[in-house]
C-alpha positions as CSV (number, residue, x, y, z in Angstrom):
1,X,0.0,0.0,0.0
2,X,1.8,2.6,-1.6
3,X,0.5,6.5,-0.5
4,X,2.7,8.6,-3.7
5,X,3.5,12.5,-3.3
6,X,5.3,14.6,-5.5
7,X,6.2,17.9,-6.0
8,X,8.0,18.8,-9.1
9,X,10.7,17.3,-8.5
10,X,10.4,15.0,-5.5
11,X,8.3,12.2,-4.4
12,X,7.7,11.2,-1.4
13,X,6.1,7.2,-0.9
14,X,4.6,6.4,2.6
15,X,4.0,3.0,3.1
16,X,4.5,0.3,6.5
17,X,7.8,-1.1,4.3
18,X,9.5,2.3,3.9
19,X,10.7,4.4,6.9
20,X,8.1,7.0,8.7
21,X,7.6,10.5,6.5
22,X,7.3,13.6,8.9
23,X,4.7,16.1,7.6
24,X,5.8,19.6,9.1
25,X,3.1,21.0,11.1
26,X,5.0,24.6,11.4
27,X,3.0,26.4,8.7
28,X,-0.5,26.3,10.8
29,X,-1.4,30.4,12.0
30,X,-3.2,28.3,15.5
31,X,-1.8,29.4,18.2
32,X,0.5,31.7,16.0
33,X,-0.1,34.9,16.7
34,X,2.9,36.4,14.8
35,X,2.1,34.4,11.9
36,X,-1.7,34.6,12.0
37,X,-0.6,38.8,11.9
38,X,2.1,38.5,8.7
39,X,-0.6,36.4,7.2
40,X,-3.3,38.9,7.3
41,X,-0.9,41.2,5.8
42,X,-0.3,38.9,2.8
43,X,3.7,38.7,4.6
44,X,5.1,35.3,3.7
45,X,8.3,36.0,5.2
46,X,7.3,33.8,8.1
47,X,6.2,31.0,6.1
48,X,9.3,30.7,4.4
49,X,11.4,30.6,7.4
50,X,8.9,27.9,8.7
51,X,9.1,26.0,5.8
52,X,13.1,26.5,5.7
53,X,13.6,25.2,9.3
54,X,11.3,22.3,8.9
55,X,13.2,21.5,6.3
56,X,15.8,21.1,7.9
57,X,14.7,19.6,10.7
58,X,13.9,16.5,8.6
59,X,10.2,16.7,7.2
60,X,9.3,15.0,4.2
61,X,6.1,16.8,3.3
62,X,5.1,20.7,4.5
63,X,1.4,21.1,5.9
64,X,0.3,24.8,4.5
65,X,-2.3,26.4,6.2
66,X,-3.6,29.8,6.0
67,X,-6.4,29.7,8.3
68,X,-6.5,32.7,10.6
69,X,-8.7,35.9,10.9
70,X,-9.1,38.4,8.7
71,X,-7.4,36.1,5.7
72,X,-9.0,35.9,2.4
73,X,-7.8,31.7,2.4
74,X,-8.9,31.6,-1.3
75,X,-6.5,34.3,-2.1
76,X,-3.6,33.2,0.2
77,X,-3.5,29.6,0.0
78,X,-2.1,29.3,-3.4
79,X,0.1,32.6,-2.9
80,X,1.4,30.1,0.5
81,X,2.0,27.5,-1.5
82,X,4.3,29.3,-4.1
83,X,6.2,31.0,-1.8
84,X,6.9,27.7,0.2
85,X,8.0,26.4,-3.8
86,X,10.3,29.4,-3.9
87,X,12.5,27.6,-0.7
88,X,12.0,23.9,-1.1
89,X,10.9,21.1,-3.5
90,X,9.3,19.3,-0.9
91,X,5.8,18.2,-1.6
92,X,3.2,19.9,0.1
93,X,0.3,18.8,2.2
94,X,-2.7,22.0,1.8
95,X,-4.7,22.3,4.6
96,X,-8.0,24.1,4.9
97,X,-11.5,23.3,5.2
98,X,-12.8,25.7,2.2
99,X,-12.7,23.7,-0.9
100,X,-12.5,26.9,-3.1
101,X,-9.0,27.7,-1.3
102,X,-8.1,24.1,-1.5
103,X,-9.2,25.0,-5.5
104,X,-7.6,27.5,-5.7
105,X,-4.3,26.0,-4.5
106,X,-4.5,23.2,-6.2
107,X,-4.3,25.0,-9.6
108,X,-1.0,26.4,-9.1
109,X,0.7,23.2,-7.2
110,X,3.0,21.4,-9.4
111,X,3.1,18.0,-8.7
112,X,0.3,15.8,-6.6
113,X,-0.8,17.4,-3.6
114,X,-1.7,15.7,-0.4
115,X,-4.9,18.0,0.7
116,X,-5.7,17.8,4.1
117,X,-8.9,17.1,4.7
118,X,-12.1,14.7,3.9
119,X,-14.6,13.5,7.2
120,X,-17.4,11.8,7.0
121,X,-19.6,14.1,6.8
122,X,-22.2,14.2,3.6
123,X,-20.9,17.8,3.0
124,X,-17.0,17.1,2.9
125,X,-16.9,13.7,1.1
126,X,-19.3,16.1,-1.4
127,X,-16.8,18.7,-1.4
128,X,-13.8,17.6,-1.2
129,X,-13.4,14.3,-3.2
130,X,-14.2,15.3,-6.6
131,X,-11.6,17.9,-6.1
132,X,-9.0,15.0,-4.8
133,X,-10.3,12.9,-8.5
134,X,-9.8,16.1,-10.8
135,X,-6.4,17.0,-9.8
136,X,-5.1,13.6,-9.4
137,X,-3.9,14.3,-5.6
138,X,-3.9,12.2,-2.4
139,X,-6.3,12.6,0.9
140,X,-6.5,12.8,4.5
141,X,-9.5,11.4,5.8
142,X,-10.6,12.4,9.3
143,X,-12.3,10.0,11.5
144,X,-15.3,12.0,12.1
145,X,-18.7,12.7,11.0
146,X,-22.4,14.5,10.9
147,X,-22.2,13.9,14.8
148,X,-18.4,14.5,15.5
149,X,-15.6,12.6,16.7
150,X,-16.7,8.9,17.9
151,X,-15.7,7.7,21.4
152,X,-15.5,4.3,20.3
153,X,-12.9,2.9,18.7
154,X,-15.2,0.4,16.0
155,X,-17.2,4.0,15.2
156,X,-13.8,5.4,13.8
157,X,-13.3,2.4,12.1
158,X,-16.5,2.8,10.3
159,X,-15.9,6.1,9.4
160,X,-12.5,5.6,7.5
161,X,-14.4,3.0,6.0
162,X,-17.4,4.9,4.7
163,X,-14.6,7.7,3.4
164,X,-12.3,5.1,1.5
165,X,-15.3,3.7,0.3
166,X,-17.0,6.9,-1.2
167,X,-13.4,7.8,-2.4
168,X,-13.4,4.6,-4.1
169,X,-17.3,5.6,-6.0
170,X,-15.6,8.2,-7.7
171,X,-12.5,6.7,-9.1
172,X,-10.1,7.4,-6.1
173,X,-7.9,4.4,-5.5
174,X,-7.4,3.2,-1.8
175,X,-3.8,3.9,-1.6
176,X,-4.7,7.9,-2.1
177,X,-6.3,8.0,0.8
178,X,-4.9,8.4,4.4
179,X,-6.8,8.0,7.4
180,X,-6.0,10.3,10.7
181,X,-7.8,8.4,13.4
182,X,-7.8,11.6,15.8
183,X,-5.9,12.4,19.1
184,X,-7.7,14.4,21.3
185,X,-5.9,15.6,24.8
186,X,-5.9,12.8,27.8
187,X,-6.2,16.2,30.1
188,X,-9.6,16.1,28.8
189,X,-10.5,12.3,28.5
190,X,-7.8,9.5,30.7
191,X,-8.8,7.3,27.9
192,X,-8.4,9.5,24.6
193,X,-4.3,7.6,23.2
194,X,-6.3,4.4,24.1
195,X,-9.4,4.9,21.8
196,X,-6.7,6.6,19.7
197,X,-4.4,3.7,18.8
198,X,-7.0,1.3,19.5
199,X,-8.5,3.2,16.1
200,X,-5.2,3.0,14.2
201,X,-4.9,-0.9,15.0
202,X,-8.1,-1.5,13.4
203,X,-7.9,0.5,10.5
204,X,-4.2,-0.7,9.8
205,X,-5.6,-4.4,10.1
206,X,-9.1,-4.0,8.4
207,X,-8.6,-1.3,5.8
208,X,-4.5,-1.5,5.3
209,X,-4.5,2.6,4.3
210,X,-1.7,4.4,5.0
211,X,-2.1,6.5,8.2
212,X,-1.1,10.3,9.5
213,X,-2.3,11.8,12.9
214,X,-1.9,15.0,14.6
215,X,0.5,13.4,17.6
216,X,0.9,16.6,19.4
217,X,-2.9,17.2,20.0
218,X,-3.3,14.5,23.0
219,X,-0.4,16.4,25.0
220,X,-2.9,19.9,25.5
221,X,-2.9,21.4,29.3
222,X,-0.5,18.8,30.5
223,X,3.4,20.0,31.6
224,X,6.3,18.3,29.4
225,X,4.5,18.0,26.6
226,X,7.7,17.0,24.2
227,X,8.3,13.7,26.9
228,X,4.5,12.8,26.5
229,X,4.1,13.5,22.6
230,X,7.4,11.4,21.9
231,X,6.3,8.5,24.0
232,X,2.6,8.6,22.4
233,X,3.8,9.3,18.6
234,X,6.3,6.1,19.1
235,X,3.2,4.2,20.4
236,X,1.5,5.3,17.6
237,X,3.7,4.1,15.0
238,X,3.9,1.0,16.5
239,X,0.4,0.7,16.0
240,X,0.2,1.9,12.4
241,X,0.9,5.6,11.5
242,X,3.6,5.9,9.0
243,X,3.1,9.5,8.3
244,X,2.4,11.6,11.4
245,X,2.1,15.9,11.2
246,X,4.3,16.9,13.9
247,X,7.1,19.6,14.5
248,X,10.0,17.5,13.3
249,X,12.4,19.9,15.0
250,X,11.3,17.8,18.4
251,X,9.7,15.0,16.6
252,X,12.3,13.6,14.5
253,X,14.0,11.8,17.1
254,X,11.2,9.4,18.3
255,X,10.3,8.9,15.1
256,X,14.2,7.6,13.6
257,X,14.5,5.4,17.0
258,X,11.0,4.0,16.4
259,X,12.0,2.9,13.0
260,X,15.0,1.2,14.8
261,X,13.2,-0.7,16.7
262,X,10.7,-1.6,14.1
263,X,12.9,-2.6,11.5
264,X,12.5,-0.2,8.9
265,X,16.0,1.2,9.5
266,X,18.3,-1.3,8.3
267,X,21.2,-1.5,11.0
268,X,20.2,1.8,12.0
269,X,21.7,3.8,9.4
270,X,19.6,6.7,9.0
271,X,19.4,7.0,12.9
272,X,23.3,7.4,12.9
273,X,23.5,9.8,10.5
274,X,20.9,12.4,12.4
275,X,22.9,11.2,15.6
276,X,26.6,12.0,13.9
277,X,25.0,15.2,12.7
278,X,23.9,16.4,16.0
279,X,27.0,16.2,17.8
């Protein structure tokens, strides 16, 4: 099961026999205010430098979202998107919820985008797929619908499965879509990374998609967040994501050692090169 990226230039394959791909999460205005401001002010200085550092931090593929107040997203997105072009060949991930902007982005991408996201709601999978089958591009599918993000571990499962399927209906083969089984803060709920990789398990063994998640989300109001969302994000791994959005500036770590430890890093090379390279 072969997930395919490319920009230009580059591809990217996710897939359980090659190592884990990092998606940057840097390029997000939430929780941003600096960026959310240069944003509104059509200023992509800051997403270049966010792109530049991920980079070099060891991401695979850049998340690009524009989604703050007082932005025109249909307008910005794609002018996001070619500035990131300008620093890196990377491929991109574009996030945002308005399908126009996602449109709008995906006519000036060169390559085949990753667009983040579907859910199972009647109103996305309208939305958003036919947009994933005319520009050829990969998806994220979100583990939620009409009535939100299931508790239960089997209802999460049956939501990937009613968005693969309905991707498959109009011509979208299973490997382009990725399923992010959601991680919602233990702070909130002691038994949120249980339902959480409980989810990934089944979906890995049932559907066999490739899978992403937002790690960092189950870490929210607790102290030492890097400790907890390094122990979870190698837990999750184990269990079936092979393409998680995180920072990979404190990410990158967990994920080369859980590689190690999985076999996907034969005799640990590419952990010994970040290690050499960090000394």
């Amino acid at each position: 099961m072969e997930t395919i990226v490319r920009s230009k230039t580059q591809e990217v394959i996710i897939s359980p026999d090659q190592p884990t791909r990092i998606i940057g999460e840097r390029i997000n205005p939430t929780g941003k205010p600096k960026l959310a401001e240069s944003l509104a002010k059509n200023d992509m200085s800051r997403v270049i430098s966010l792109a530049t550092s991920q980079v070099e931090s060891g991401a695979a593929i850049l998340d690009v979202n524009v989604g703050a107040a007082g932005v025109n997203e249909v307008e910005l997105l794609p002018l996001a998107v070619q500035a990131v072009g300008q620093v890196t060949d990377l491929p991109l991930c574009l996030d945002s919820a308005n399908p126009a902007a996602l449109r709008a982005a995906l006519q000036v991408y060169e390559g085949k985008a990753l667009i983040n996201s579907v859910n199972g709601e009647e109103r996305s999978l309208e939305q958003v797929l036919p947009l994933v089958k005319e520009f050829g591009a990969a998806v994220i599918g979100l583990a939620m619908d009409d009535n939100g993000i299931p508790s239960d571990p089997a209802a999460r499962l049956a939501v990937a499965k009613k968005i693969v399927e309905r991707a498959e209906s109009y011509g979208i083969p299973r490997e382009d879509v990725m399923i992010d089984c959601l991680a919602l803060s233990v702070c909130a709920d002691s038994t949120a990374a249980k339902v959480t990789l409980q989810a990934i398990q089944m979906v890995r063994e049932e559907l066999g998609v490739n899978m992403t998640l937002g790690a960092s989300n189950i870490s929210f109001g607790l102290p030492d967040r890097e400790a907890i969302n390094d122990i979870f994000l190698a837990m999750t791994i184990a269990a079936g994501v092979n393409a998680p959005i995180v920072n990979p500036k404190f990410a990158q770590k967990a994920v080369l050692i859980s590689d190690v430890l999985l076999g996907r890093d034969e005799f640990a090379m590419n952990y010994m090169t970040y290690y050499r390279s960090q000394k």
